[in-house]
MDAnalysis code that builds the backbone (N, CA, C; Angstrom):
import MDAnalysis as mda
import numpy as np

u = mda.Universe.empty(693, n_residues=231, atom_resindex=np.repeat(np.arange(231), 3), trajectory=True)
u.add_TopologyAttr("name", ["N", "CA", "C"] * 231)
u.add_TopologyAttr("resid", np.arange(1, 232))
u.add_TopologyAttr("resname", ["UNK", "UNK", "UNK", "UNK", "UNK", "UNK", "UNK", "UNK", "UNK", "UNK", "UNK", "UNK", "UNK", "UNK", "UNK", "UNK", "UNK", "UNK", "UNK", "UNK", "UNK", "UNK", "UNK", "UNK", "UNK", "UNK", "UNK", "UNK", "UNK", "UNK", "UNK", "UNK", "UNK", "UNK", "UNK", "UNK", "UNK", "UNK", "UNK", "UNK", "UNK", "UNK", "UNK", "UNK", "UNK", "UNK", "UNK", "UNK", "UNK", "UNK", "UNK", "UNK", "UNK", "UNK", "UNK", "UNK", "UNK", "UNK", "UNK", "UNK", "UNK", "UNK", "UNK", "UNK", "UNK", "UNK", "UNK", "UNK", "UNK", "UNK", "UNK", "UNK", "UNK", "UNK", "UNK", "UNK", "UNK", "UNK", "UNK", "UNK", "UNK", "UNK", "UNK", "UNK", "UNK", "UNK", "UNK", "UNK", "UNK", "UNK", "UNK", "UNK", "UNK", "UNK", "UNK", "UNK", "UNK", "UNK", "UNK", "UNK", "UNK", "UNK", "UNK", "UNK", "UNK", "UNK", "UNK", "UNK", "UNK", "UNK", "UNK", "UNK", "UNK", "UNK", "UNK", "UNK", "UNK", "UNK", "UNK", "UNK", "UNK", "UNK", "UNK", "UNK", "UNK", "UNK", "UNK", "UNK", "UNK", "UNK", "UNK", "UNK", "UNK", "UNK", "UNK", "UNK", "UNK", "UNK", "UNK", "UNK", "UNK", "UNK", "UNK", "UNK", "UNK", "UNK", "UNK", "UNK", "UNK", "UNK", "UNK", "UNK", "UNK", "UNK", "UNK", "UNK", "UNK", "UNK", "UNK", "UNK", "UNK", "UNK", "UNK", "UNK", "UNK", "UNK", "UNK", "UNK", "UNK", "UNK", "UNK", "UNK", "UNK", "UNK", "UNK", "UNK", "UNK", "UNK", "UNK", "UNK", "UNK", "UNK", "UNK", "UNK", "UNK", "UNK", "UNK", "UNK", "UNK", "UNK", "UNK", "UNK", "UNK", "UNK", "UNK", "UNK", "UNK", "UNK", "UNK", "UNK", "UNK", "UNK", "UNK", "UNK", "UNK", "UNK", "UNK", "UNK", "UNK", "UNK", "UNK", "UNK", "UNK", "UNK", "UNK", "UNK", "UNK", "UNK", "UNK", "UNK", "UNK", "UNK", "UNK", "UNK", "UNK", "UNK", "UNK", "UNK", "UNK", "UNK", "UNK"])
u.atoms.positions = np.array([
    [8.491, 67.416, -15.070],
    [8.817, 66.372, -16.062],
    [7.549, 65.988, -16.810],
    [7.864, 65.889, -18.126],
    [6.523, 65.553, -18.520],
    [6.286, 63.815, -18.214],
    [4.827, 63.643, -18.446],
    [4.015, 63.167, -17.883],
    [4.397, 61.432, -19.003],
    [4.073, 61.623, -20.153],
    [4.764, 60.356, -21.192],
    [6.420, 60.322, -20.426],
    [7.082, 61.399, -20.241],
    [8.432, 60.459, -19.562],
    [8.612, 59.677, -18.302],
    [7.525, 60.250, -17.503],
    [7.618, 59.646, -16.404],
    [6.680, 58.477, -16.592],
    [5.773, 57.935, -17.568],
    [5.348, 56.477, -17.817],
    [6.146, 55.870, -18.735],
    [7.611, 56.644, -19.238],
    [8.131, 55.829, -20.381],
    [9.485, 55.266, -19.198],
    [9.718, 56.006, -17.979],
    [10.720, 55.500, -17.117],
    [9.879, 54.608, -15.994],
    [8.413, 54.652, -15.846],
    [7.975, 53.392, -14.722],
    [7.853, 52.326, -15.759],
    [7.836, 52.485, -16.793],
    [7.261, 51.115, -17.979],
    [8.365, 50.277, -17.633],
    [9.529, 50.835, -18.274],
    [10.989, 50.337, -18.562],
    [11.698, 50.029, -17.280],
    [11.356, 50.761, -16.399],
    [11.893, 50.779, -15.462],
    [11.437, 48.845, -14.349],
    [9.845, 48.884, -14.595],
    [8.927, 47.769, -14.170],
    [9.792, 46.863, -15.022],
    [9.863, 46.745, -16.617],
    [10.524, 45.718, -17.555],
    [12.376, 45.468, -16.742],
    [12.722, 46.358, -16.689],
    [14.003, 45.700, -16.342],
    [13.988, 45.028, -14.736],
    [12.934, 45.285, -14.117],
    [12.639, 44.724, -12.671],
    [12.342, 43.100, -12.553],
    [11.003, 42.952, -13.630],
    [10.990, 41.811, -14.007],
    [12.393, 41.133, -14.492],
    [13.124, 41.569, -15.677],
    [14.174, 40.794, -15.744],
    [15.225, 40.341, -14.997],
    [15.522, 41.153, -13.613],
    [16.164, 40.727, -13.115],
    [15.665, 39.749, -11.617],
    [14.448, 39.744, -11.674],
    [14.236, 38.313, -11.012],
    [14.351, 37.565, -11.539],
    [13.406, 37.866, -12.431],
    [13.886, 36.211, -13.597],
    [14.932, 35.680, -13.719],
    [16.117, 36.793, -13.724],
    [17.809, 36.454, -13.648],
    [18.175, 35.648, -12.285],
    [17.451, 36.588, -11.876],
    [17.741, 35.992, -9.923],
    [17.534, 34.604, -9.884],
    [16.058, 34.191, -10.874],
    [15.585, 32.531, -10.397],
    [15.812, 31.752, -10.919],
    [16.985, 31.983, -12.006],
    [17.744, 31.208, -13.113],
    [19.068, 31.187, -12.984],
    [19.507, 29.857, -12.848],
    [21.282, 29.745, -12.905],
    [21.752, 30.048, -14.497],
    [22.682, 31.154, -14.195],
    [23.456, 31.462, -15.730],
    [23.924, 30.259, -16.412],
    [24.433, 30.848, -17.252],
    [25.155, 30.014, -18.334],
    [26.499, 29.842, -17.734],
    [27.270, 30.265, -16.591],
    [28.341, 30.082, -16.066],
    [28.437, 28.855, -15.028],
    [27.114, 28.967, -14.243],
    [26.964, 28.115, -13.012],
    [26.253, 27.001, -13.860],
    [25.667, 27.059, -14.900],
    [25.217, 25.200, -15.148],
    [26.130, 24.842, -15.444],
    [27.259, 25.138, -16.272],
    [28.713, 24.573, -16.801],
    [29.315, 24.029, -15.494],
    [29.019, 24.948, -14.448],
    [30.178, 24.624, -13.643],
    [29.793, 23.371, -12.906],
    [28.294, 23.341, -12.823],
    [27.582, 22.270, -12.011],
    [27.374, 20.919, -13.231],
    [27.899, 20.863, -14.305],
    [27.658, 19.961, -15.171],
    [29.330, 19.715, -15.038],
    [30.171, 20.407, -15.368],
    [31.407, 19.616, -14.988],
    [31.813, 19.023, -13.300],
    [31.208, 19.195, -12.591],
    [30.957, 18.632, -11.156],
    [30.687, 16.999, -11.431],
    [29.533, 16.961, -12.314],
    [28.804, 16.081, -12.088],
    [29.379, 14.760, -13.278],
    [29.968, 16.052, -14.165],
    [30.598, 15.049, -15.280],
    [31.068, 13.580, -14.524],
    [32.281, 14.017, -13.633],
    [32.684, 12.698, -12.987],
    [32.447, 11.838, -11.924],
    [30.959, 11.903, -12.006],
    [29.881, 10.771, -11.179],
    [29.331, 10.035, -12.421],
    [28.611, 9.225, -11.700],
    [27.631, 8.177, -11.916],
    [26.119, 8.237, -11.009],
    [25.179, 8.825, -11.390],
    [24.313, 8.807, -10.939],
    [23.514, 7.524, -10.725],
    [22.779, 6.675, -9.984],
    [21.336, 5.840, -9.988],
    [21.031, 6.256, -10.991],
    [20.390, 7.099, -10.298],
    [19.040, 7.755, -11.366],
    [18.741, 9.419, -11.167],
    [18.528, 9.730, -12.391],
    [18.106, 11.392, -12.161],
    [16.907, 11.686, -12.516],
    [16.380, 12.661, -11.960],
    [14.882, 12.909, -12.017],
    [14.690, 13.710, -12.903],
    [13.746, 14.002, -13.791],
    [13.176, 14.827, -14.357],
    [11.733, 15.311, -14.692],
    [12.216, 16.463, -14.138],
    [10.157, 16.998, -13.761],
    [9.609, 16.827, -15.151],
    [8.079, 16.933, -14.685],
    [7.495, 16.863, -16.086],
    [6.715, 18.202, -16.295],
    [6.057, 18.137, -17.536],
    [5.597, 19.100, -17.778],
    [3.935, 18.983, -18.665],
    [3.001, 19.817, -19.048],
    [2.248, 19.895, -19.878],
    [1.878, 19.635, -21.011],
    [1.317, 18.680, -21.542],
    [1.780, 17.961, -23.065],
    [0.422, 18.792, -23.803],
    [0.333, 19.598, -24.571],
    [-0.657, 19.984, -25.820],
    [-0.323, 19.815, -27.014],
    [-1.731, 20.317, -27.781],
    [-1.338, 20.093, -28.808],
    [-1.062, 18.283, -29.863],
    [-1.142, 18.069, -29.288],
    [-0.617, 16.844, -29.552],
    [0.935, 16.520, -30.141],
    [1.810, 17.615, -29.241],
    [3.110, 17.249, -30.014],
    [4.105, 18.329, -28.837],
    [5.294, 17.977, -28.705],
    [6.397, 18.260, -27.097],
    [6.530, 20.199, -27.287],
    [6.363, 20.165, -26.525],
    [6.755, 21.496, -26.036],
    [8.388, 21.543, -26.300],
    [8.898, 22.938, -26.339],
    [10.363, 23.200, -25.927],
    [10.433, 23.046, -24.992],
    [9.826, 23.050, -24.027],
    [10.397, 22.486, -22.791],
    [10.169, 21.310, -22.251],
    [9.576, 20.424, -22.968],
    [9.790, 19.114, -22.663],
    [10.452, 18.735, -23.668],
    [11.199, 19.117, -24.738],
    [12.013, 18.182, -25.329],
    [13.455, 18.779, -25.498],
    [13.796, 19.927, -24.156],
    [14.862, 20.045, -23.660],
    [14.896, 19.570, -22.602],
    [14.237, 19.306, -21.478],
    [14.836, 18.054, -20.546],
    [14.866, 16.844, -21.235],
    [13.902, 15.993, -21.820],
    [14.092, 14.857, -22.181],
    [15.509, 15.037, -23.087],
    [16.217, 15.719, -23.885],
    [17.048, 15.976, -24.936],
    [18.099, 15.770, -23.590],
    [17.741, 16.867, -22.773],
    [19.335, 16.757, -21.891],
    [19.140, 15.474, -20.857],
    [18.189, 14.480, -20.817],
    [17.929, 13.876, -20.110],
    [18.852, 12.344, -20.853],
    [19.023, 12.372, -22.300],
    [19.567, 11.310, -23.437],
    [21.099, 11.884, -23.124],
    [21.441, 13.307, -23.173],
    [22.880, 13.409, -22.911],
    [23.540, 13.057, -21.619],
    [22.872, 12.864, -20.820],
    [23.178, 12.509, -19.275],
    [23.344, 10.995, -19.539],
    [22.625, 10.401, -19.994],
    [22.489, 9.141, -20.012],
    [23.663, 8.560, -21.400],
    [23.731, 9.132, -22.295],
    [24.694, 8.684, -23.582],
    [26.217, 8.765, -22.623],
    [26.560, 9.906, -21.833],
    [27.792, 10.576, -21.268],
    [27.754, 9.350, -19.756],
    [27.235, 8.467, -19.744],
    [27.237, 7.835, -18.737],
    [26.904, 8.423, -16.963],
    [26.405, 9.445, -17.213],
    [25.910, 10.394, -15.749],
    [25.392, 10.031, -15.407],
    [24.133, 9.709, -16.621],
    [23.263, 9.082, -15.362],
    [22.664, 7.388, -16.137],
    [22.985, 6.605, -15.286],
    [22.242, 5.035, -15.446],
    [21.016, 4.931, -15.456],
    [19.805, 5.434, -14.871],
    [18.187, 5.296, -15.165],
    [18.323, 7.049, -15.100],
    [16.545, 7.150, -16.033],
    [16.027, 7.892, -15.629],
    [14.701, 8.522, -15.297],
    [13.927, 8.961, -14.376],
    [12.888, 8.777, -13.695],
    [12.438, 10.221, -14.338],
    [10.855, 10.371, -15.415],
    [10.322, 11.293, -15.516],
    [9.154, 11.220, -14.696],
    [8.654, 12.158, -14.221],
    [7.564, 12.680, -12.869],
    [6.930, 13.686, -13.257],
    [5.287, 13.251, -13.571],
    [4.561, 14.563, -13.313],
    [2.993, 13.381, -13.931],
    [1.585, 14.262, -13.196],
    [0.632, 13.870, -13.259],
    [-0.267, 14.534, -14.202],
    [-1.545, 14.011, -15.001],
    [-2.317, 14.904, -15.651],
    [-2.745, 16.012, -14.721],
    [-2.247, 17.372, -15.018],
    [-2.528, 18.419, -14.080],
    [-3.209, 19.822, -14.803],
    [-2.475, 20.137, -16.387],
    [-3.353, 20.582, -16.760],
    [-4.118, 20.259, -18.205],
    [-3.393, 19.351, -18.419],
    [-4.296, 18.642, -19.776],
    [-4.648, 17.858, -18.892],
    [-5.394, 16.534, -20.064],
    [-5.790, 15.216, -19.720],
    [-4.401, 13.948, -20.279],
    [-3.170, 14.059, -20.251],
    [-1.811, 13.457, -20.573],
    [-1.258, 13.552, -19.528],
    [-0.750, 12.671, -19.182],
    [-0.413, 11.989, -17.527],
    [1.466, 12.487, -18.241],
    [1.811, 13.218, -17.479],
    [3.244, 13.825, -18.033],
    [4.585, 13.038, -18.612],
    [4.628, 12.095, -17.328],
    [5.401, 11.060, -16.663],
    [5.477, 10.361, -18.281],
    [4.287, 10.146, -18.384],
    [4.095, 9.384, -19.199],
    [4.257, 9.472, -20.481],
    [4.243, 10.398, -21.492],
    [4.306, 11.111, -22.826],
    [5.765, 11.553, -22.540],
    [6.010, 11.819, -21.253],
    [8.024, 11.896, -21.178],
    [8.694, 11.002, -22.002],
    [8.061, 9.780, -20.858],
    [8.661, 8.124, -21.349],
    [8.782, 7.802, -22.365],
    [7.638, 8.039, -23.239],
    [7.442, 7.654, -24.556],
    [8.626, 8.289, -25.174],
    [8.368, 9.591, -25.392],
    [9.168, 10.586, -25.800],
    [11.217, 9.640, -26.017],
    [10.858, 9.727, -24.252],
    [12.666, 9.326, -24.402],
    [12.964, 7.991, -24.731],
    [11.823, 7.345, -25.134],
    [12.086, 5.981, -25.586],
    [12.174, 6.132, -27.248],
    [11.452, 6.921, -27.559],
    [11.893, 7.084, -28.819],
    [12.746, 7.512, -29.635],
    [13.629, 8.373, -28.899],
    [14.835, 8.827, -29.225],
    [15.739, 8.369, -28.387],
    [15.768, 6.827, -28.055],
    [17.153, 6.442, -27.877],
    [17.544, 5.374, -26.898],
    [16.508, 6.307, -25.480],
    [16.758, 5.882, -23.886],
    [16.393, 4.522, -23.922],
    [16.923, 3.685, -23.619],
    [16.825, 2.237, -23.306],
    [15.352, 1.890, -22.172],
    [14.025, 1.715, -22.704],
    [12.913, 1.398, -22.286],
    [13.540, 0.959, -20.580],
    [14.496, -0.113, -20.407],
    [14.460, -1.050, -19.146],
    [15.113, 0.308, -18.059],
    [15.834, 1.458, -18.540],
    [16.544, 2.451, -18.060],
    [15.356, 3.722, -17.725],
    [13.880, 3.376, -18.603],
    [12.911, 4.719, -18.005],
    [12.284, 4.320, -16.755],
    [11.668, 5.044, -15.858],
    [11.159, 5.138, -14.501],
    [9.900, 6.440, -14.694],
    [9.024, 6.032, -14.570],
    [8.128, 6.923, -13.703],
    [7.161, 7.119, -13.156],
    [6.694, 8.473, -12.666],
    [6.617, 8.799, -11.146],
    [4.980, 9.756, -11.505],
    [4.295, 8.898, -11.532],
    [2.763, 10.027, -11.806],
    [1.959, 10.315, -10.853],
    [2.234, 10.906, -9.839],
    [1.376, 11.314, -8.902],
    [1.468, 13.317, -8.776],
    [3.065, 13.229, -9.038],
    [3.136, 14.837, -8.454],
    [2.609, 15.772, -9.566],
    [1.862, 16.549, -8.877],
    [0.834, 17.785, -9.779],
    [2.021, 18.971, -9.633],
    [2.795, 19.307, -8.830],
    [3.700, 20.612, -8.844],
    [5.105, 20.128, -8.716],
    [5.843, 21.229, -9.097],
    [7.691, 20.942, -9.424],
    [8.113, 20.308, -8.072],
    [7.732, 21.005, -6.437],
    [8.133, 20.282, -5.363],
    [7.705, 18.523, -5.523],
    [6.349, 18.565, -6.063],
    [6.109, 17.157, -5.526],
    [6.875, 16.324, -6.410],
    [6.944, 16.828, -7.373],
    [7.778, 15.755, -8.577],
    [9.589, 15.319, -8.400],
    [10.377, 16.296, -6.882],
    [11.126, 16.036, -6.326],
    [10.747, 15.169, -5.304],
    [10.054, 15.582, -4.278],
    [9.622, 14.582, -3.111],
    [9.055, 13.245, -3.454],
    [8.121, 13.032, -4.352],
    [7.663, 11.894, -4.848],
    [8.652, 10.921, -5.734],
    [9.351, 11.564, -6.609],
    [10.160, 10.819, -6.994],
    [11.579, 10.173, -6.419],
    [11.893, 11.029, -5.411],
    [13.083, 10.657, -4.827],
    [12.791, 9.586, -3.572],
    [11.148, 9.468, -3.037],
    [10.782, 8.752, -2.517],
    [10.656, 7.167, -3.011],
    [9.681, 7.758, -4.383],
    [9.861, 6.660, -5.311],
    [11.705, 5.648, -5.528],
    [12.704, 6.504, -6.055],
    [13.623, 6.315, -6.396],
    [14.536, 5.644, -5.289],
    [14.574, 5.754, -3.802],
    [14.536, 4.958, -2.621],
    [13.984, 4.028, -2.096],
    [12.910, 3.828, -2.345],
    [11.990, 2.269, -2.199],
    [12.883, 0.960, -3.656],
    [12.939, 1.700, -4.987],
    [13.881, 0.810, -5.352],
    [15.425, 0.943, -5.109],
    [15.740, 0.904, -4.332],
    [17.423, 0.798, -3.792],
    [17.980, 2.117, -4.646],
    [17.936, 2.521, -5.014],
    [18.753, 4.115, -5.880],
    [18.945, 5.056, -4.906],
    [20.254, 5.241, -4.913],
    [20.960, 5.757, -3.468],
    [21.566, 6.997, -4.320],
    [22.036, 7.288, -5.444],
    [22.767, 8.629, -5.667],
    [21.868, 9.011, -6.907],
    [21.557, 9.854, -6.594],
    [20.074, 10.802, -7.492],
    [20.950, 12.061, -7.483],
    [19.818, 12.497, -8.302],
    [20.058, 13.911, -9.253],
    [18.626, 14.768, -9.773],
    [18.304, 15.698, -9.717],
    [18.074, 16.159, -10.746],
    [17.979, 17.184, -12.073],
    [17.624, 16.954, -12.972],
    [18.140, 17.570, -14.593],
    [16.897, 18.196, -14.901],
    [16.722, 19.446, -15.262],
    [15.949, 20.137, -15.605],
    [16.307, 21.516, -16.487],
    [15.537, 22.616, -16.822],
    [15.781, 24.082, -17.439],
    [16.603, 24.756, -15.963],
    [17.328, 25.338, -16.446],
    [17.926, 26.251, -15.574],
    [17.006, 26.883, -14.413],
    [16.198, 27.664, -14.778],
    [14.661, 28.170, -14.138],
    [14.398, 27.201, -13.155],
    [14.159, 26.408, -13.665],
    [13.250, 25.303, -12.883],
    [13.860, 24.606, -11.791],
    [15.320, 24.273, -12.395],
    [16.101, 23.843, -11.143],
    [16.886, 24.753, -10.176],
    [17.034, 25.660, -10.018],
    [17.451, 27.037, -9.798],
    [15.947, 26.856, -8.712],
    [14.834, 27.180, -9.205],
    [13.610, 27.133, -7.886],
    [13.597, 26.559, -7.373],
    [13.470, 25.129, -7.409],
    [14.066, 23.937, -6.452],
    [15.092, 23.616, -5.500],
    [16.141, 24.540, -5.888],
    [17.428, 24.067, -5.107],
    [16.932, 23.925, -3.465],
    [16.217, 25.251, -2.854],
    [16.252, 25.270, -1.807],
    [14.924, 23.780, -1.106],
    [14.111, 23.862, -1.872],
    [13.259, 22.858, -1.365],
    [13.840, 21.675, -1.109],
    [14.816, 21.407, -2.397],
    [15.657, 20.340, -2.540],
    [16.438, 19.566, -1.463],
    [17.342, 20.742, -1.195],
    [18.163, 20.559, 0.153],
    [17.508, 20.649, 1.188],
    [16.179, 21.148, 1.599],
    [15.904, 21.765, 3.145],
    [14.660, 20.999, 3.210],
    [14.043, 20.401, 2.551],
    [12.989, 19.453, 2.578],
    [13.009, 18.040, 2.265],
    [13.667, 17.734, 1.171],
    [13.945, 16.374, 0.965],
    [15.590, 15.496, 1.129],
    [16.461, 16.034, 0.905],
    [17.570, 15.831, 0.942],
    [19.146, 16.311, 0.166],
    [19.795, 16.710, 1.291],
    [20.949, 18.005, 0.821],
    [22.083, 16.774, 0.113],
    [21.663, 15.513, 0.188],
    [22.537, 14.425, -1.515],
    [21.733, 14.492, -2.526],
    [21.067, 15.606, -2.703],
    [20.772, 15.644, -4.004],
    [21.359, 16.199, -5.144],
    [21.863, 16.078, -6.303],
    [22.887, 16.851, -6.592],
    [21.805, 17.731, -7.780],
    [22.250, 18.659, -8.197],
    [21.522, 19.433, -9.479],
    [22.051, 19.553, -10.338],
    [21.451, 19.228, -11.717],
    [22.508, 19.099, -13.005],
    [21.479, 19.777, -13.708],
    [21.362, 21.352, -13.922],
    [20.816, 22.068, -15.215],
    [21.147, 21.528, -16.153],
    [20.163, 21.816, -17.147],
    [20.808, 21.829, -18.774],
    [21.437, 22.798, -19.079],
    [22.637, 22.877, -19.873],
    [23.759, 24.160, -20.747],
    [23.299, 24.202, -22.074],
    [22.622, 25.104, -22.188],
    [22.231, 25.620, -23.467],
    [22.974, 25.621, -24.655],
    [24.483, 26.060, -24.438],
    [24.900, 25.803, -25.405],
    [25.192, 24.189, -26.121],
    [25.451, 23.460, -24.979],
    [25.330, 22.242, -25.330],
    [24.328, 22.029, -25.938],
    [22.594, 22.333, -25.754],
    [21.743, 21.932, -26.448],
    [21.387, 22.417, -27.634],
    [22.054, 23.670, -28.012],
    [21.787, 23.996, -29.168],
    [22.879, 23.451, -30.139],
    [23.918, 22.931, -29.644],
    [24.874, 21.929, -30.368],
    [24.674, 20.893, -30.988],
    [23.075, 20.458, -30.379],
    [22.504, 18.928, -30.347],
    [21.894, 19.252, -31.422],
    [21.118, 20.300, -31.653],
    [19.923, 20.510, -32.429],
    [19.608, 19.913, -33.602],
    [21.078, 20.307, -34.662],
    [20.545, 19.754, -35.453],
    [20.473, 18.445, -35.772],
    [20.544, 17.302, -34.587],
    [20.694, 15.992, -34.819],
    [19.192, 15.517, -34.179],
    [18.380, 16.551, -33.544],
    [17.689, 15.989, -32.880],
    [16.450, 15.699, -33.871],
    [15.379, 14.510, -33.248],
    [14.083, 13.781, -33.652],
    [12.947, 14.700, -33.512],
    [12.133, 14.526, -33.779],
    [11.001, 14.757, -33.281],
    [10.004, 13.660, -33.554],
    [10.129, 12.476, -33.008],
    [9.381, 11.215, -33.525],
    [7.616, 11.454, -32.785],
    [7.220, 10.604, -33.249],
    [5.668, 10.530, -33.058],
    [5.384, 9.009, -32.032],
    [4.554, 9.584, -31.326],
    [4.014, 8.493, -30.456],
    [2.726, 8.262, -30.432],
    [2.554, 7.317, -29.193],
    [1.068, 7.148, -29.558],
    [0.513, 7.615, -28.171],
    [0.017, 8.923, -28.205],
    [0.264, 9.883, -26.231],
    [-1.629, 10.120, -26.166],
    [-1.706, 8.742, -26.946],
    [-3.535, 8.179, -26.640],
    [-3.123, 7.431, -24.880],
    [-1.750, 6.853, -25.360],
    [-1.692, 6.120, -23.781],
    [-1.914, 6.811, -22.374],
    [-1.215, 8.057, -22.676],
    [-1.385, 8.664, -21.760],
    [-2.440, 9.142, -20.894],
    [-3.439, 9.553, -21.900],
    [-4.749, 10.069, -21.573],
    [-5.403, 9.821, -20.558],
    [-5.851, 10.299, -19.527],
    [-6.933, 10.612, -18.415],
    [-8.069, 10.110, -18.853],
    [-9.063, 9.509, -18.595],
    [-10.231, 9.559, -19.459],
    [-10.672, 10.240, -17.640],
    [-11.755, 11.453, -18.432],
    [-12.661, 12.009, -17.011],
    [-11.841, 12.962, -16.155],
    [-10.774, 13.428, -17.009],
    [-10.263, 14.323, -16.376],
    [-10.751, 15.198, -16.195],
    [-10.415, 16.110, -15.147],
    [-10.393, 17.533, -15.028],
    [-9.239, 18.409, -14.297],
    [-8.680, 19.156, -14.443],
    [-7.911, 20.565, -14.680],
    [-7.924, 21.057, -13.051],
    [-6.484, 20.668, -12.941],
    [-6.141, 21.027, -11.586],
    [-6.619, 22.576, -10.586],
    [-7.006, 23.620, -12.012],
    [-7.571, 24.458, -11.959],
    [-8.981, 24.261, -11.317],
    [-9.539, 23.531, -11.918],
    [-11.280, 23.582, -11.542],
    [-11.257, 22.689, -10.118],
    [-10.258, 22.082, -9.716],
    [-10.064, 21.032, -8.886],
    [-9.913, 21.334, -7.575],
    [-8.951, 22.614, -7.946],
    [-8.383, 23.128, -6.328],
    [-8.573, 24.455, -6.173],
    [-8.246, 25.058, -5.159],
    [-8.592, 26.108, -5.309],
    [-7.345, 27.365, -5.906],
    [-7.377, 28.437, -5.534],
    [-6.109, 29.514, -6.158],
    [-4.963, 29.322, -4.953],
    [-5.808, 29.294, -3.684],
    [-4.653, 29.323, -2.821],
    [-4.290, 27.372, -2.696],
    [-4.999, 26.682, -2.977],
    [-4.470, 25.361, -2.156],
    [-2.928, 25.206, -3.581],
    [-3.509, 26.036, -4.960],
    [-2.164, 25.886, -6.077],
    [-1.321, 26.291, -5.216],
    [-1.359, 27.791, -4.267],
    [-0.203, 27.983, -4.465],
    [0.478, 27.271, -3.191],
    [-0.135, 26.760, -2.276],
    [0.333, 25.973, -0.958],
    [1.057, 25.009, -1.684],
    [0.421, 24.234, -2.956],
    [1.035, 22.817, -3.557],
    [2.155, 23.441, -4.633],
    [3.053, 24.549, -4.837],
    [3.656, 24.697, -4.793],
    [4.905, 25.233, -4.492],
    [4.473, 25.519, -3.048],
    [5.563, 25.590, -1.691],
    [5.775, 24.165, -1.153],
    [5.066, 23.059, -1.572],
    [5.034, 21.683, -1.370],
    [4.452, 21.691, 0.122],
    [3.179, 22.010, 0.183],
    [2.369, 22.037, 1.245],
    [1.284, 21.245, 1.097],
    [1.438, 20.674, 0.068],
    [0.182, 19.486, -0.407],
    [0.503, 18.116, -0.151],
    [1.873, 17.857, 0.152],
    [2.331, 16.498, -0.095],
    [2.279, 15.666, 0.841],
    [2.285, 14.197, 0.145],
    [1.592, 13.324, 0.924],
    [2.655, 12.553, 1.183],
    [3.126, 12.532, 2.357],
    [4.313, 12.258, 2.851],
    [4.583, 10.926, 3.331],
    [3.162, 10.082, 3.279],
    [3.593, 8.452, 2.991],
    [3.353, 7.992, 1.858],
    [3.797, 8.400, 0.889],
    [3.472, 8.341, -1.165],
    [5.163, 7.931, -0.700],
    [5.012, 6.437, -1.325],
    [6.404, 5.832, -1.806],
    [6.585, 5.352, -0.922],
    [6.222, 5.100, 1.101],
    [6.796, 5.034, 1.726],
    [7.111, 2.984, 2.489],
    [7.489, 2.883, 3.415],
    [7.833, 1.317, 3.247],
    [6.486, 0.734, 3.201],
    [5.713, 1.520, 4.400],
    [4.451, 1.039, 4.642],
    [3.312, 1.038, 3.584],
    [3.686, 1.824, 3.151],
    [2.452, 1.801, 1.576],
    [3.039, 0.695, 0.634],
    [4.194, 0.961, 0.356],
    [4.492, -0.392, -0.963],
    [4.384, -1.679, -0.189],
    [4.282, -2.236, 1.683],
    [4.113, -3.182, 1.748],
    [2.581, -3.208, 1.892],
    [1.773, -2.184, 1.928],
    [0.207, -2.670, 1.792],
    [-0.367, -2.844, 0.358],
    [0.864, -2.521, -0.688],
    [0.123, -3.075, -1.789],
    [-0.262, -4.701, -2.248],
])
């Protein structure tokens, strides 16, 4: 066999390998529907939503598709608060925080945002927040994220923090339904800012990243009775 076919079948062959993990670590477009009409007829507390990386000075697609599906949860009555979570990890913008803003500006009722700035990885921003979200009385949680993202979580979800957690992906098609109504307003994500930061990168090492995101980093009295009564 020649030699270009047999690197034009490991190339393609490697490309469709990758795609189907990726498939593997993502709930379709069949199973978020099905897990969004589940959830349709609850009432959540509160649902969590991880955070993410703010550059640039302006939202990522992927932070202004959770926050986007984070306003439809909340308009559809799903969910009553909602708790964004995540720490300056690789900018100097505290996540949590430029979330908040974010969903306050398009809509979310300020007294209805919550959040949660300690967790540097997707586990901790479940464990921390649902810890968080239990110290104030919020008994039926959720959380709303990209397909991907919540799809990786499931198992930590249930087998580490708690199997009442329910999972509500975003449905794409729903969000591209939204689109053309959606904002892109401006904030002021000076608030956010770290002053003296540095980059979770230079901070930790390659392996302690990847321990802290098997959630092997976490600090398991963050939120707990005894800490909020020593404040």
């Amino acid at each position: 066999m020649d030699i270009l076919v047999i690197k034009f079948i490991i190339i393609f062959g490697a490309i469709f390998l990758c795609l189907g993990m990726i498939s593997a670590c993502s709930f379709s477009e069949r199973a978020c529907k099905d897990l969004y009409a589940k959830a349709a007829g609850e009432s959540f507390d509160l649902v969590i939503v991880p955070g993410a990386p703010f550059r640039d000075s302006s939202w990522s697609r992927v932070i202004k598709g959770r926050i986007y599906w984070a306003k439809f949860l909340f308009d559809q009555g799903i969910a009553r608060n909602i708790m964004f979570s995540g720490s300056a990890v690789y900018t100097p913008y505290t996540e949590a925080l430029v979330m908040a803003m974010y969903a306050e500006a398009i809509g979310i009722p300020k007294e209805h945002i919550f959040t949660e700035i300690r967790a540097e990885h997707s586990t901790e921003n479940v464990f921390y927040s649902y810890q968080k979200a239990r110290s104030f009385g919020f008994s039926k949680i959720a959380i709303a994220s990209d397909p991907f993202q919540t799809k990786m979580l499931r198992s930590f979800t249930f087998n580490k923090v708690s199997q009442d957690i329910w999972l509500i992906p975003f449905v794409v098609h729903t969000l591209k339904a939204m689109q053309p109504a959606m904002e892109n307003p401006s904030i002021d994500f000076g608030e956010a800012f770290v002053p003296g930061f540095r980059s979770i990168v230079k901070r930790e090492s390659f392996m302690k990243r990847i321990k802290g995101t098997f959630g092997k980093n976490i600090d398991r009295n963050a939120y707990s009775d005894a800490e909020i009564q020593a404040r």
